[in-house]
C-alpha positions as CSV (number, residue, x, y, z in Angstrom):
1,X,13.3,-152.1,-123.1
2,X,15.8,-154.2,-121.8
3,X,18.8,-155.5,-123.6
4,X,22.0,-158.0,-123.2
5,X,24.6,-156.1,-123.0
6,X,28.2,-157.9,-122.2
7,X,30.7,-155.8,-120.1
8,X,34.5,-156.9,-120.2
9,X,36.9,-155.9,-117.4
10,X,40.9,-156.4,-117.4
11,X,44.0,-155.6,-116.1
12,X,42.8,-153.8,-112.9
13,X,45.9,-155.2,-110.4
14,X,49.1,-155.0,-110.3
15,X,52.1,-156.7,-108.6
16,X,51.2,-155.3,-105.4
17,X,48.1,-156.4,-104.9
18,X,44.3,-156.0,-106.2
19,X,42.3,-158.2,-107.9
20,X,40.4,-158.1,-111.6
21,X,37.6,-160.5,-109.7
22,X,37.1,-158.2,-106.8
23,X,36.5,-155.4,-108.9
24,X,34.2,-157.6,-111.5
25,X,32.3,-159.2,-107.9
26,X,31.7,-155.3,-106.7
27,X,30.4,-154.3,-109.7
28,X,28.2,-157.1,-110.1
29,X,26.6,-155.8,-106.8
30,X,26.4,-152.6,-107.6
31,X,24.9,-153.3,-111.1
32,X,22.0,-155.1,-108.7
33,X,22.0,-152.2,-106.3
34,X,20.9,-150.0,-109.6
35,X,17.7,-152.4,-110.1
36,X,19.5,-154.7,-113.3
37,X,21.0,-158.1,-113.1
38,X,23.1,-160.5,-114.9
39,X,22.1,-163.1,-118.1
40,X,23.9,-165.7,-117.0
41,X,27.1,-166.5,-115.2
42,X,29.7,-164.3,-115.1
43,X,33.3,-164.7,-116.6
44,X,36.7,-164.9,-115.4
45,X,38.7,-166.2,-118.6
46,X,42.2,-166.8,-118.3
47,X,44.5,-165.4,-121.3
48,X,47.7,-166.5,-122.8
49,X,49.9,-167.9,-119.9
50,X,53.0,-166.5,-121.8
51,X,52.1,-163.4,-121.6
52,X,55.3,-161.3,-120.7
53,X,53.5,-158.1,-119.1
54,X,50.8,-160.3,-117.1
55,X,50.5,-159.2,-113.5
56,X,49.9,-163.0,-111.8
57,X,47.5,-165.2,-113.7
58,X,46.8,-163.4,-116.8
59,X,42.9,-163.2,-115.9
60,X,40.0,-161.2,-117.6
61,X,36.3,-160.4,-116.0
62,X,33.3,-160.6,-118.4
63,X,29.7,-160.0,-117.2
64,X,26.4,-160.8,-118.9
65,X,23.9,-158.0,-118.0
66,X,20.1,-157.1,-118.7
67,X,19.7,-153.5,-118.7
68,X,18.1,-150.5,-121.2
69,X,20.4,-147.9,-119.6
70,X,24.0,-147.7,-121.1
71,X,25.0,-145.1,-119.8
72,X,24.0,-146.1,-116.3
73,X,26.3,-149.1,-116.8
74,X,29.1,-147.4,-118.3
75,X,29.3,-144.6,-115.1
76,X,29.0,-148.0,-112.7
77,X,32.1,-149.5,-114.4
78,X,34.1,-146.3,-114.4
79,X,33.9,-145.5,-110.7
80,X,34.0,-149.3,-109.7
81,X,37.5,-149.5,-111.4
82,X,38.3,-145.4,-110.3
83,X,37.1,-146.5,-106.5
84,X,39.5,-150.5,-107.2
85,X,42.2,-150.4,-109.2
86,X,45.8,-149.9,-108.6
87,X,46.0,-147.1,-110.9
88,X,49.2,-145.4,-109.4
89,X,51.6,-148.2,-110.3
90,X,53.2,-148.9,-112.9
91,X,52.1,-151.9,-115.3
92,X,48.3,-151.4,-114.1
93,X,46.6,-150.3,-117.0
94,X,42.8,-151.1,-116.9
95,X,40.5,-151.3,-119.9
96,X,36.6,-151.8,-119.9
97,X,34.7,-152.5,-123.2
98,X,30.3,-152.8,-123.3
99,X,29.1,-154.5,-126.2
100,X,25.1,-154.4,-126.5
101,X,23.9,-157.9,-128.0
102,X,26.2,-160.5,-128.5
103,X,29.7,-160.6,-129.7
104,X,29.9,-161.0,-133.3
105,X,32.4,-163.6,-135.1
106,X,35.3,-161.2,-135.1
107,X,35.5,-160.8,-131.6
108,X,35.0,-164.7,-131.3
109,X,38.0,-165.0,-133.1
110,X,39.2,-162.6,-131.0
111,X,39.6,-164.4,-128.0
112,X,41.1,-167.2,-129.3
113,X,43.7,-165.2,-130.3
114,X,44.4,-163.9,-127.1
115,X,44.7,-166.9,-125.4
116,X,47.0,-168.6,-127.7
117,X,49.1,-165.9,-129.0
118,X,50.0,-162.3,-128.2
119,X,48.0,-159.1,-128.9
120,X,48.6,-155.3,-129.0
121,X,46.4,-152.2,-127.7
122,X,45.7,-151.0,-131.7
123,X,44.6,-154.2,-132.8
124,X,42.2,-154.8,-129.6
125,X,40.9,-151.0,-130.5
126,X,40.4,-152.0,-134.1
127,X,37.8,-154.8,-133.8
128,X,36.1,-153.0,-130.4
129,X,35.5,-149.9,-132.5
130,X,34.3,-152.0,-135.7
131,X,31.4,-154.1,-133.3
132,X,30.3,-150.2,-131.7
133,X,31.5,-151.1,-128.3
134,X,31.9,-148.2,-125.9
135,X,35.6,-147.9,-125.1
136,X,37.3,-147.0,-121.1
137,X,40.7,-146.9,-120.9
138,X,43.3,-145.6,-118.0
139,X,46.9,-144.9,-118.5
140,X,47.9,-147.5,-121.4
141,X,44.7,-148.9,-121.4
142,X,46.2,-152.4,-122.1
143,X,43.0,-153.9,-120.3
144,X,40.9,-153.4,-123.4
145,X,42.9,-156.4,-124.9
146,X,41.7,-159.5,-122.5
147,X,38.3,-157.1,-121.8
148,X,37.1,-157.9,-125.7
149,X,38.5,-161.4,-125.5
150,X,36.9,-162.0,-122.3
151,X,33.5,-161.1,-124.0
152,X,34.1,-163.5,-127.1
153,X,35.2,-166.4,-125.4
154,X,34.1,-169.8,-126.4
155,X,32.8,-171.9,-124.0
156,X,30.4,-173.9,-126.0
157,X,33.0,-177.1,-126.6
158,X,34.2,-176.7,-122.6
159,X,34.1,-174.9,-119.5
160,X,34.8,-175.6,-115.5
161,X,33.2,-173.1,-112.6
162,X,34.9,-171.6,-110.2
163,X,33.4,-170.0,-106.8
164,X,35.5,-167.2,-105.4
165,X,35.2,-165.6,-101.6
166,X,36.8,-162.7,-100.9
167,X,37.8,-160.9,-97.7
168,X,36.9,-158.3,-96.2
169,X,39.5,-155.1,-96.5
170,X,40.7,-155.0,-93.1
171,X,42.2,-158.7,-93.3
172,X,43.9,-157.6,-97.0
173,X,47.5,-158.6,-96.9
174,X,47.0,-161.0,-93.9
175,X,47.1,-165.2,-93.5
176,X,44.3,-166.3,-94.9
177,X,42.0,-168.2,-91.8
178,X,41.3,-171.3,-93.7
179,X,41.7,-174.7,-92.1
180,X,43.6,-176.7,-94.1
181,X,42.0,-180.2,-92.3
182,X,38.6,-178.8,-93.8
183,X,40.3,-178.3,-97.3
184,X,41.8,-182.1,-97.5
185,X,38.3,-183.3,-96.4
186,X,36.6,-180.8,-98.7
187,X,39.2,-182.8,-101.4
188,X,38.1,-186.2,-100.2
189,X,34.5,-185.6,-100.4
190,X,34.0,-183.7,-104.1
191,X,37.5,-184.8,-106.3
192,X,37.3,-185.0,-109.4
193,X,34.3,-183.0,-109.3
194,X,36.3,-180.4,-108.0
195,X,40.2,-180.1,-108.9
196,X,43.5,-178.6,-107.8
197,X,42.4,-177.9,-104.0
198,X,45.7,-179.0,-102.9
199,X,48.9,-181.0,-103.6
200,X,48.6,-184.9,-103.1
201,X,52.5,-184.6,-103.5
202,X,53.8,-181.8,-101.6
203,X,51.1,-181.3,-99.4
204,X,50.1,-177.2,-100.7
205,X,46.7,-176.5,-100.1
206,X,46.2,-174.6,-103.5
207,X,42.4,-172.9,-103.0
208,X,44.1,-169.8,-100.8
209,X,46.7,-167.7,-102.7
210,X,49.7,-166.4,-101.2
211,X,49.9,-162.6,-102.6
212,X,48.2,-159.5,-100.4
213,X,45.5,-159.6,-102.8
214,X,41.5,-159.4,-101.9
215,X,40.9,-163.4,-102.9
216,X,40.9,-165.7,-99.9
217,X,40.1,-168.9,-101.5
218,X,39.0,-170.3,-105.0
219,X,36.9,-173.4,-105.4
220,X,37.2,-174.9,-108.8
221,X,34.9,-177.9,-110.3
222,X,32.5,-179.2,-113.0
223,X,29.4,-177.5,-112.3
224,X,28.3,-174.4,-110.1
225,X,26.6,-176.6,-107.7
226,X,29.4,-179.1,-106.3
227,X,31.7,-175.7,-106.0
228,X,29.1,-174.3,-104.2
229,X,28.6,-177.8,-102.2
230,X,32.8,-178.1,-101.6
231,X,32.8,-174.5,-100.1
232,X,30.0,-175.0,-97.0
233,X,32.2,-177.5,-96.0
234,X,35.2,-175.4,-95.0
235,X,35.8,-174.0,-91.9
236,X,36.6,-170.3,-92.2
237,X,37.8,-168.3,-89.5
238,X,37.3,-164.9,-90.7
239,X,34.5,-163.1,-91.9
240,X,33.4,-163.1,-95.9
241,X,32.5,-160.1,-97.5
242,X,30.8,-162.0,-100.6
243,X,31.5,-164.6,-102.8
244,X,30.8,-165.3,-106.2
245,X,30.7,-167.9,-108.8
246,X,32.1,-167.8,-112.6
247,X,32.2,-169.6,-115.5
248,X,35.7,-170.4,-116.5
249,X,37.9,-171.8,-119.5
250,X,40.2,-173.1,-116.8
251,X,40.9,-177.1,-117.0
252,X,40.2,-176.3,-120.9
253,X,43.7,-176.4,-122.5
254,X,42.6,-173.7,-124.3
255,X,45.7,-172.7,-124.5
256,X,47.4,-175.6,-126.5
257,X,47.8,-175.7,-130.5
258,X,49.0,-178.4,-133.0
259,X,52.3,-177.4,-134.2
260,X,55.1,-178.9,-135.9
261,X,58.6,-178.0,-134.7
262,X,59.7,-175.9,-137.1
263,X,56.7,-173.6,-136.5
264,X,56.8,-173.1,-133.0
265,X,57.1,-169.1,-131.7
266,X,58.6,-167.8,-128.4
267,X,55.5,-167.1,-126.3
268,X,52.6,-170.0,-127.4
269,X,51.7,-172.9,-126.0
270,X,51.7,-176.4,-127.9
271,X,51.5,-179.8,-128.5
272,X,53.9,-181.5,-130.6
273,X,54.4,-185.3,-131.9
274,X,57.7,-186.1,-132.2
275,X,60.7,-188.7,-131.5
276,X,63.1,-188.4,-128.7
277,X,66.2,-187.8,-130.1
278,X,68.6,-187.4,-126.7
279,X,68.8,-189.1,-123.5
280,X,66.9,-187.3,-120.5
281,X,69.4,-186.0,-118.2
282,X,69.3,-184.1,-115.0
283,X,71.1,-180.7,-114.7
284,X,72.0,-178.3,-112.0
285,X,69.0,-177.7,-109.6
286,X,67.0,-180.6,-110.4
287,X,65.8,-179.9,-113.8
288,X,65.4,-182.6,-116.5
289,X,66.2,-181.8,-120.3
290,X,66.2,-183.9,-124.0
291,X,65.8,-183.1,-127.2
292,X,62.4,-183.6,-129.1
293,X,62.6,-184.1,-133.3
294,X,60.0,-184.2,-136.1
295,X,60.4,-184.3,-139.2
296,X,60.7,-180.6,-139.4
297,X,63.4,-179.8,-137.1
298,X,64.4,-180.4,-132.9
299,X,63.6,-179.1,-129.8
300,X,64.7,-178.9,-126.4
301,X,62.1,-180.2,-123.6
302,X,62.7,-179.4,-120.5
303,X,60.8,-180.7,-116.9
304,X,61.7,-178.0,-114.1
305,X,62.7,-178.7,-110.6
306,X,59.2,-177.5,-109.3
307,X,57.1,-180.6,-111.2
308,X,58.7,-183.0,-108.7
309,X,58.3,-186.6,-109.2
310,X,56.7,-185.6,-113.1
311,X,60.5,-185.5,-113.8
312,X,61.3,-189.0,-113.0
313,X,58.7,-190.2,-115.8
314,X,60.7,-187.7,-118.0
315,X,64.0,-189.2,-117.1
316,X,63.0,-192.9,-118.3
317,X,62.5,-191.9,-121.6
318,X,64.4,-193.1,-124.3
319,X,66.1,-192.0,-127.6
320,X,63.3,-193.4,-130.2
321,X,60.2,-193.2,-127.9
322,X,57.3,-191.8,-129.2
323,X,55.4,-188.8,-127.6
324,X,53.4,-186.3,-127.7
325,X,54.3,-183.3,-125.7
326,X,52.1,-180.1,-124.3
327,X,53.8,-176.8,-123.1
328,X,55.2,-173.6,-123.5
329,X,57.7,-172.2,-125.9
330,X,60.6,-170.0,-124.6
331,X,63.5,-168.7,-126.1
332,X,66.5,-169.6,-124.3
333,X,70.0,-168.1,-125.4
334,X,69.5,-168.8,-129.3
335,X,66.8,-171.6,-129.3
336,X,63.8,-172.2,-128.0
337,X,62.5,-174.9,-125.2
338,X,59.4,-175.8,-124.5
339,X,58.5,-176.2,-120.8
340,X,56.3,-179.4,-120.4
341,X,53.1,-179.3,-118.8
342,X,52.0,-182.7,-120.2
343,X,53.3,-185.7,-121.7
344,X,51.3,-188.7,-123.8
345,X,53.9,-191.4,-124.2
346,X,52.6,-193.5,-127.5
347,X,55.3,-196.4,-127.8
348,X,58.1,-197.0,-126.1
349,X,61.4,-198.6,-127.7
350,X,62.8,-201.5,-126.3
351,X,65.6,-201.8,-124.2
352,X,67.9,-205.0,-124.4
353,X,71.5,-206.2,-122.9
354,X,73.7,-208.0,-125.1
355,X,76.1,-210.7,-123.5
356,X,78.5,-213.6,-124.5
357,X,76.2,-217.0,-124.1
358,X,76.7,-219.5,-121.1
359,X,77.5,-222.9,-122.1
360,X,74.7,-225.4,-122.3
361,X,77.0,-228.1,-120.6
362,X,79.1,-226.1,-117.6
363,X,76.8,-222.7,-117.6
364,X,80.4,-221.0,-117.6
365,X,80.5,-217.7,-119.7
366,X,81.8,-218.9,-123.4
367,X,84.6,-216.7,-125.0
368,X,83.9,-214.8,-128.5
369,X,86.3,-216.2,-131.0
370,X,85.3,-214.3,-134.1
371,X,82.3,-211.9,-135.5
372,X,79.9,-215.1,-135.4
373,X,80.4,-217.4,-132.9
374,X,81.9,-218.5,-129.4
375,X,83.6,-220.8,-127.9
376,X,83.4,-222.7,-124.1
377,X,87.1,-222.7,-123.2
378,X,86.4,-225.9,-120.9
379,X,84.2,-228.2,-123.1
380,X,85.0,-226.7,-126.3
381,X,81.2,-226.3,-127.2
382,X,80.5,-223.7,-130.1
383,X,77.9,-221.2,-130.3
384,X,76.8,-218.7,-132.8
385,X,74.0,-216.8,-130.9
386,X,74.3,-214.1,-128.2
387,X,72.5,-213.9,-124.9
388,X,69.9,-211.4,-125.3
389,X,68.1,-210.0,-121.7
390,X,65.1,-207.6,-122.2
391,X,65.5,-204.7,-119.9
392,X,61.8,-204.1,-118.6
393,X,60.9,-200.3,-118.7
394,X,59.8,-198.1,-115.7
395,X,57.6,-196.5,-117.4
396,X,54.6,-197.7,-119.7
397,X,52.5,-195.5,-122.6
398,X,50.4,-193.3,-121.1
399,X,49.6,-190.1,-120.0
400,X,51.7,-187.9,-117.5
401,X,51.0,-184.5,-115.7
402,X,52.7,-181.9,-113.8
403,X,51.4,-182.4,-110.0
404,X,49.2,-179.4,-109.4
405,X,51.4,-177.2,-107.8
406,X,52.8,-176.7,-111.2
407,X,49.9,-176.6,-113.3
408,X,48.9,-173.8,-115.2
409,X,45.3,-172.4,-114.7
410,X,44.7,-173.5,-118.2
411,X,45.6,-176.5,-118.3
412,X,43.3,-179.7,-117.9
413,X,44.0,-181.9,-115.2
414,X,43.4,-186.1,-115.8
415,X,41.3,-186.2,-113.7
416,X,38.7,-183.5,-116.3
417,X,40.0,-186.0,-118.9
418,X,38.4,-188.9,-117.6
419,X,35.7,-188.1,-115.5
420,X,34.2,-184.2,-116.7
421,X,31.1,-183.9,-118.4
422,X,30.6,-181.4,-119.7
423,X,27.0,-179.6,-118.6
């Protein structure tokens, strides 16, 4: 009798090349060369962003599969990932766990976890052994950690789709034969349904990575339909060895937690209210820092050169605006900073010019002549009150995002704010 049975995949690539999603999109096929098929979409769930040992985008594979023969399944996955993965370099540690029947609450818990904080190989073990998964593991086996999170992940509140082609092997490591006018009328045609096809700012097409990997485009959007739609209408110039569509937590802000300052940790991402204590300034190379404060301590936000024209919102604010800011937390030197992804500006202080009064009869500048009043030198007219000019802001409350360029695969765009659905 047939079963569920959920198989998780990670950490298959390494720096030089490879791809977690290839070797997830081969065994899919090959899974349906052995007669079975999948329940459901398959998975590619990002992980923590801050990871300090992710290869590129700290992704995990997870596929829902109806089969009665485990072991089967579990010879597929090892010689998909024997045949696919980087295994001679360094840092390329691949794990595979297969659950039968759904994951229970521990390993829900699991993933979110692993998405907003760091885990270890022991504690990943732990819970996989306690839920009778069957365990793979090569060299450290550090894959097992995002291939049980990638099982448990949540997607009930929120999830996006994203359609993946890749190439065939001969054309690894070469430009990618997209046209780019296809891709900006692709954009035209099914934004905000899809989102982060390209750059409005700097120009990037962003659906065709730039590393030797197996990937030659990725089509992200709202439902599996309008990715599917947005991808006929490029014009490839190469051939296609498959394609394949996943569910995602991209777009989610997964990611992000509520934190006070004083609680923040190197390697999480947050959102903090706060005050802004210090002027915006620009440093050397373009980047933008100020200091956040709660009422449990200060911080130090920064905007990096690489956001672009985001840094010119961050520049206008001022010492006693309100906000609410979204990013990562790094230790730099002995503090920590948190690298902005997002900004919600609440209220903004006002800004005002104080100068001596013009006289009512000449218009002439008057002259102060003690703490309270002043004095037209020509008419001899008195006055106790100051001229008082609002400076208008150039910036209003509101929220502000990194152009896509810069955005983190987690992180939701506006445009999902305002306009997603979720289905």
């Amino acid at each position: 009798m047939e079963k569920r049975v959920w198989i998780g995949i990670d950490d298959t690539d390494s720096r030089r090349g490879g791809c977690t999603t290839y070797v997830g999109a081969v065994l899919i096929r090959r899974i349906e060369d052995a007669g079975y098929g999948l329940d459901g979409y398959p998975r590619l769930i990002r992980l923590n962003p801050n990871c300090p040992y992710k290869t590129r985008g700290n992704a995990a594979v997870a596929l829902p599969v109806r089969a009665d023969k485990i072991e089967l399944l579990e010879d597929l996955v090892f010689k998909v990932i024997e045949e696919y993965a980087d295994l001679d370099i360094e840092g390329t540690d691949p794990g595979a766990i297969i659950l039968v029947g759904e994951p229970s609450e521990e390993i829900r818990k699991y993933y979110w976890h692993v998405v907003r904080d760091l885990s270890t190989i022991e504690e990943a073990e732990k819970i996989a052994l306690n839920n009778e998964t069957r365990l793979l593991r090569w060299n450290k086996g550090r894959g097992v950690i995002g291939a049980l999170a990638a099982i448990g992940a949540d997607l009930t509140m929120e999830k996006t789709y994203e359609l993946i082609a890749h190439r065939k092997k001969e054309y690894w490591g070469t430009v990618r034969l997209v046209d780019p006018k296809s891709v900006w009328l692709m954009n035209e045609k099914t934004y905000p349904l899809t989102f982060d096809n390209v750059d409005e700012e700097t120009g990037e097409i962003r659906i065709t990575p730039h590393t030797p990997c197996p990937v030659l485009l990725g089509i992200r959007g709202v439902t599996p339909s309008i990715v599917e739609e947005a991808y006929k209408m490029l014009r490839i110039y190469e051939p296609v060895e498959f394609y394949t569509i996943f569910e995602t937590n991209q777009g989610t802000d997964a990611h992000l937690q509520p934190m006070k300052i004083a609680d923040v940790r190197e390697n999480i991402s947050v959102i903090i209210d706060g005050i802004v204590k210090t002027k915006p300034r620009f440093t050397m190379g373009g980047h933008v820092f100020f200091t956040l404060e709660d009422e449990t301590g200060e911080i130090t936000c920064a905007a990096y050169e690489p956001t672009k024209s985001f840094r010119h919102v961050i520049v206008e604010l001022e010492p006693g605006d309100r906000i609410t800011v979204y990013g990562a937390v790094k230790r730099k030197t002995q503090a920590f900073t948190l690298n902005l992804e997002k900004i919600h500006v609440k209220s903004l202080v006002e800004l005002s010019i104080v100068r001596q009064p013009r006289c009512p009869v000449c218009r002439k500048r008057m002259e102060k002549i003690n703490e309270q009043g002043y004095v037209c030198k020509a008419c001899k007219t008195l006055s106790s009150s100051q001229e008082v000019i609002m400076i208008r802001r150039k910036i209003s409350p509101g929220i502000y995002e990194v152009p896509a360029s810069a955005r983190r695969h987690l992180s939701k765009p506006l445009a999902l704010s305002s306009n997603y659905q979720h289905c």
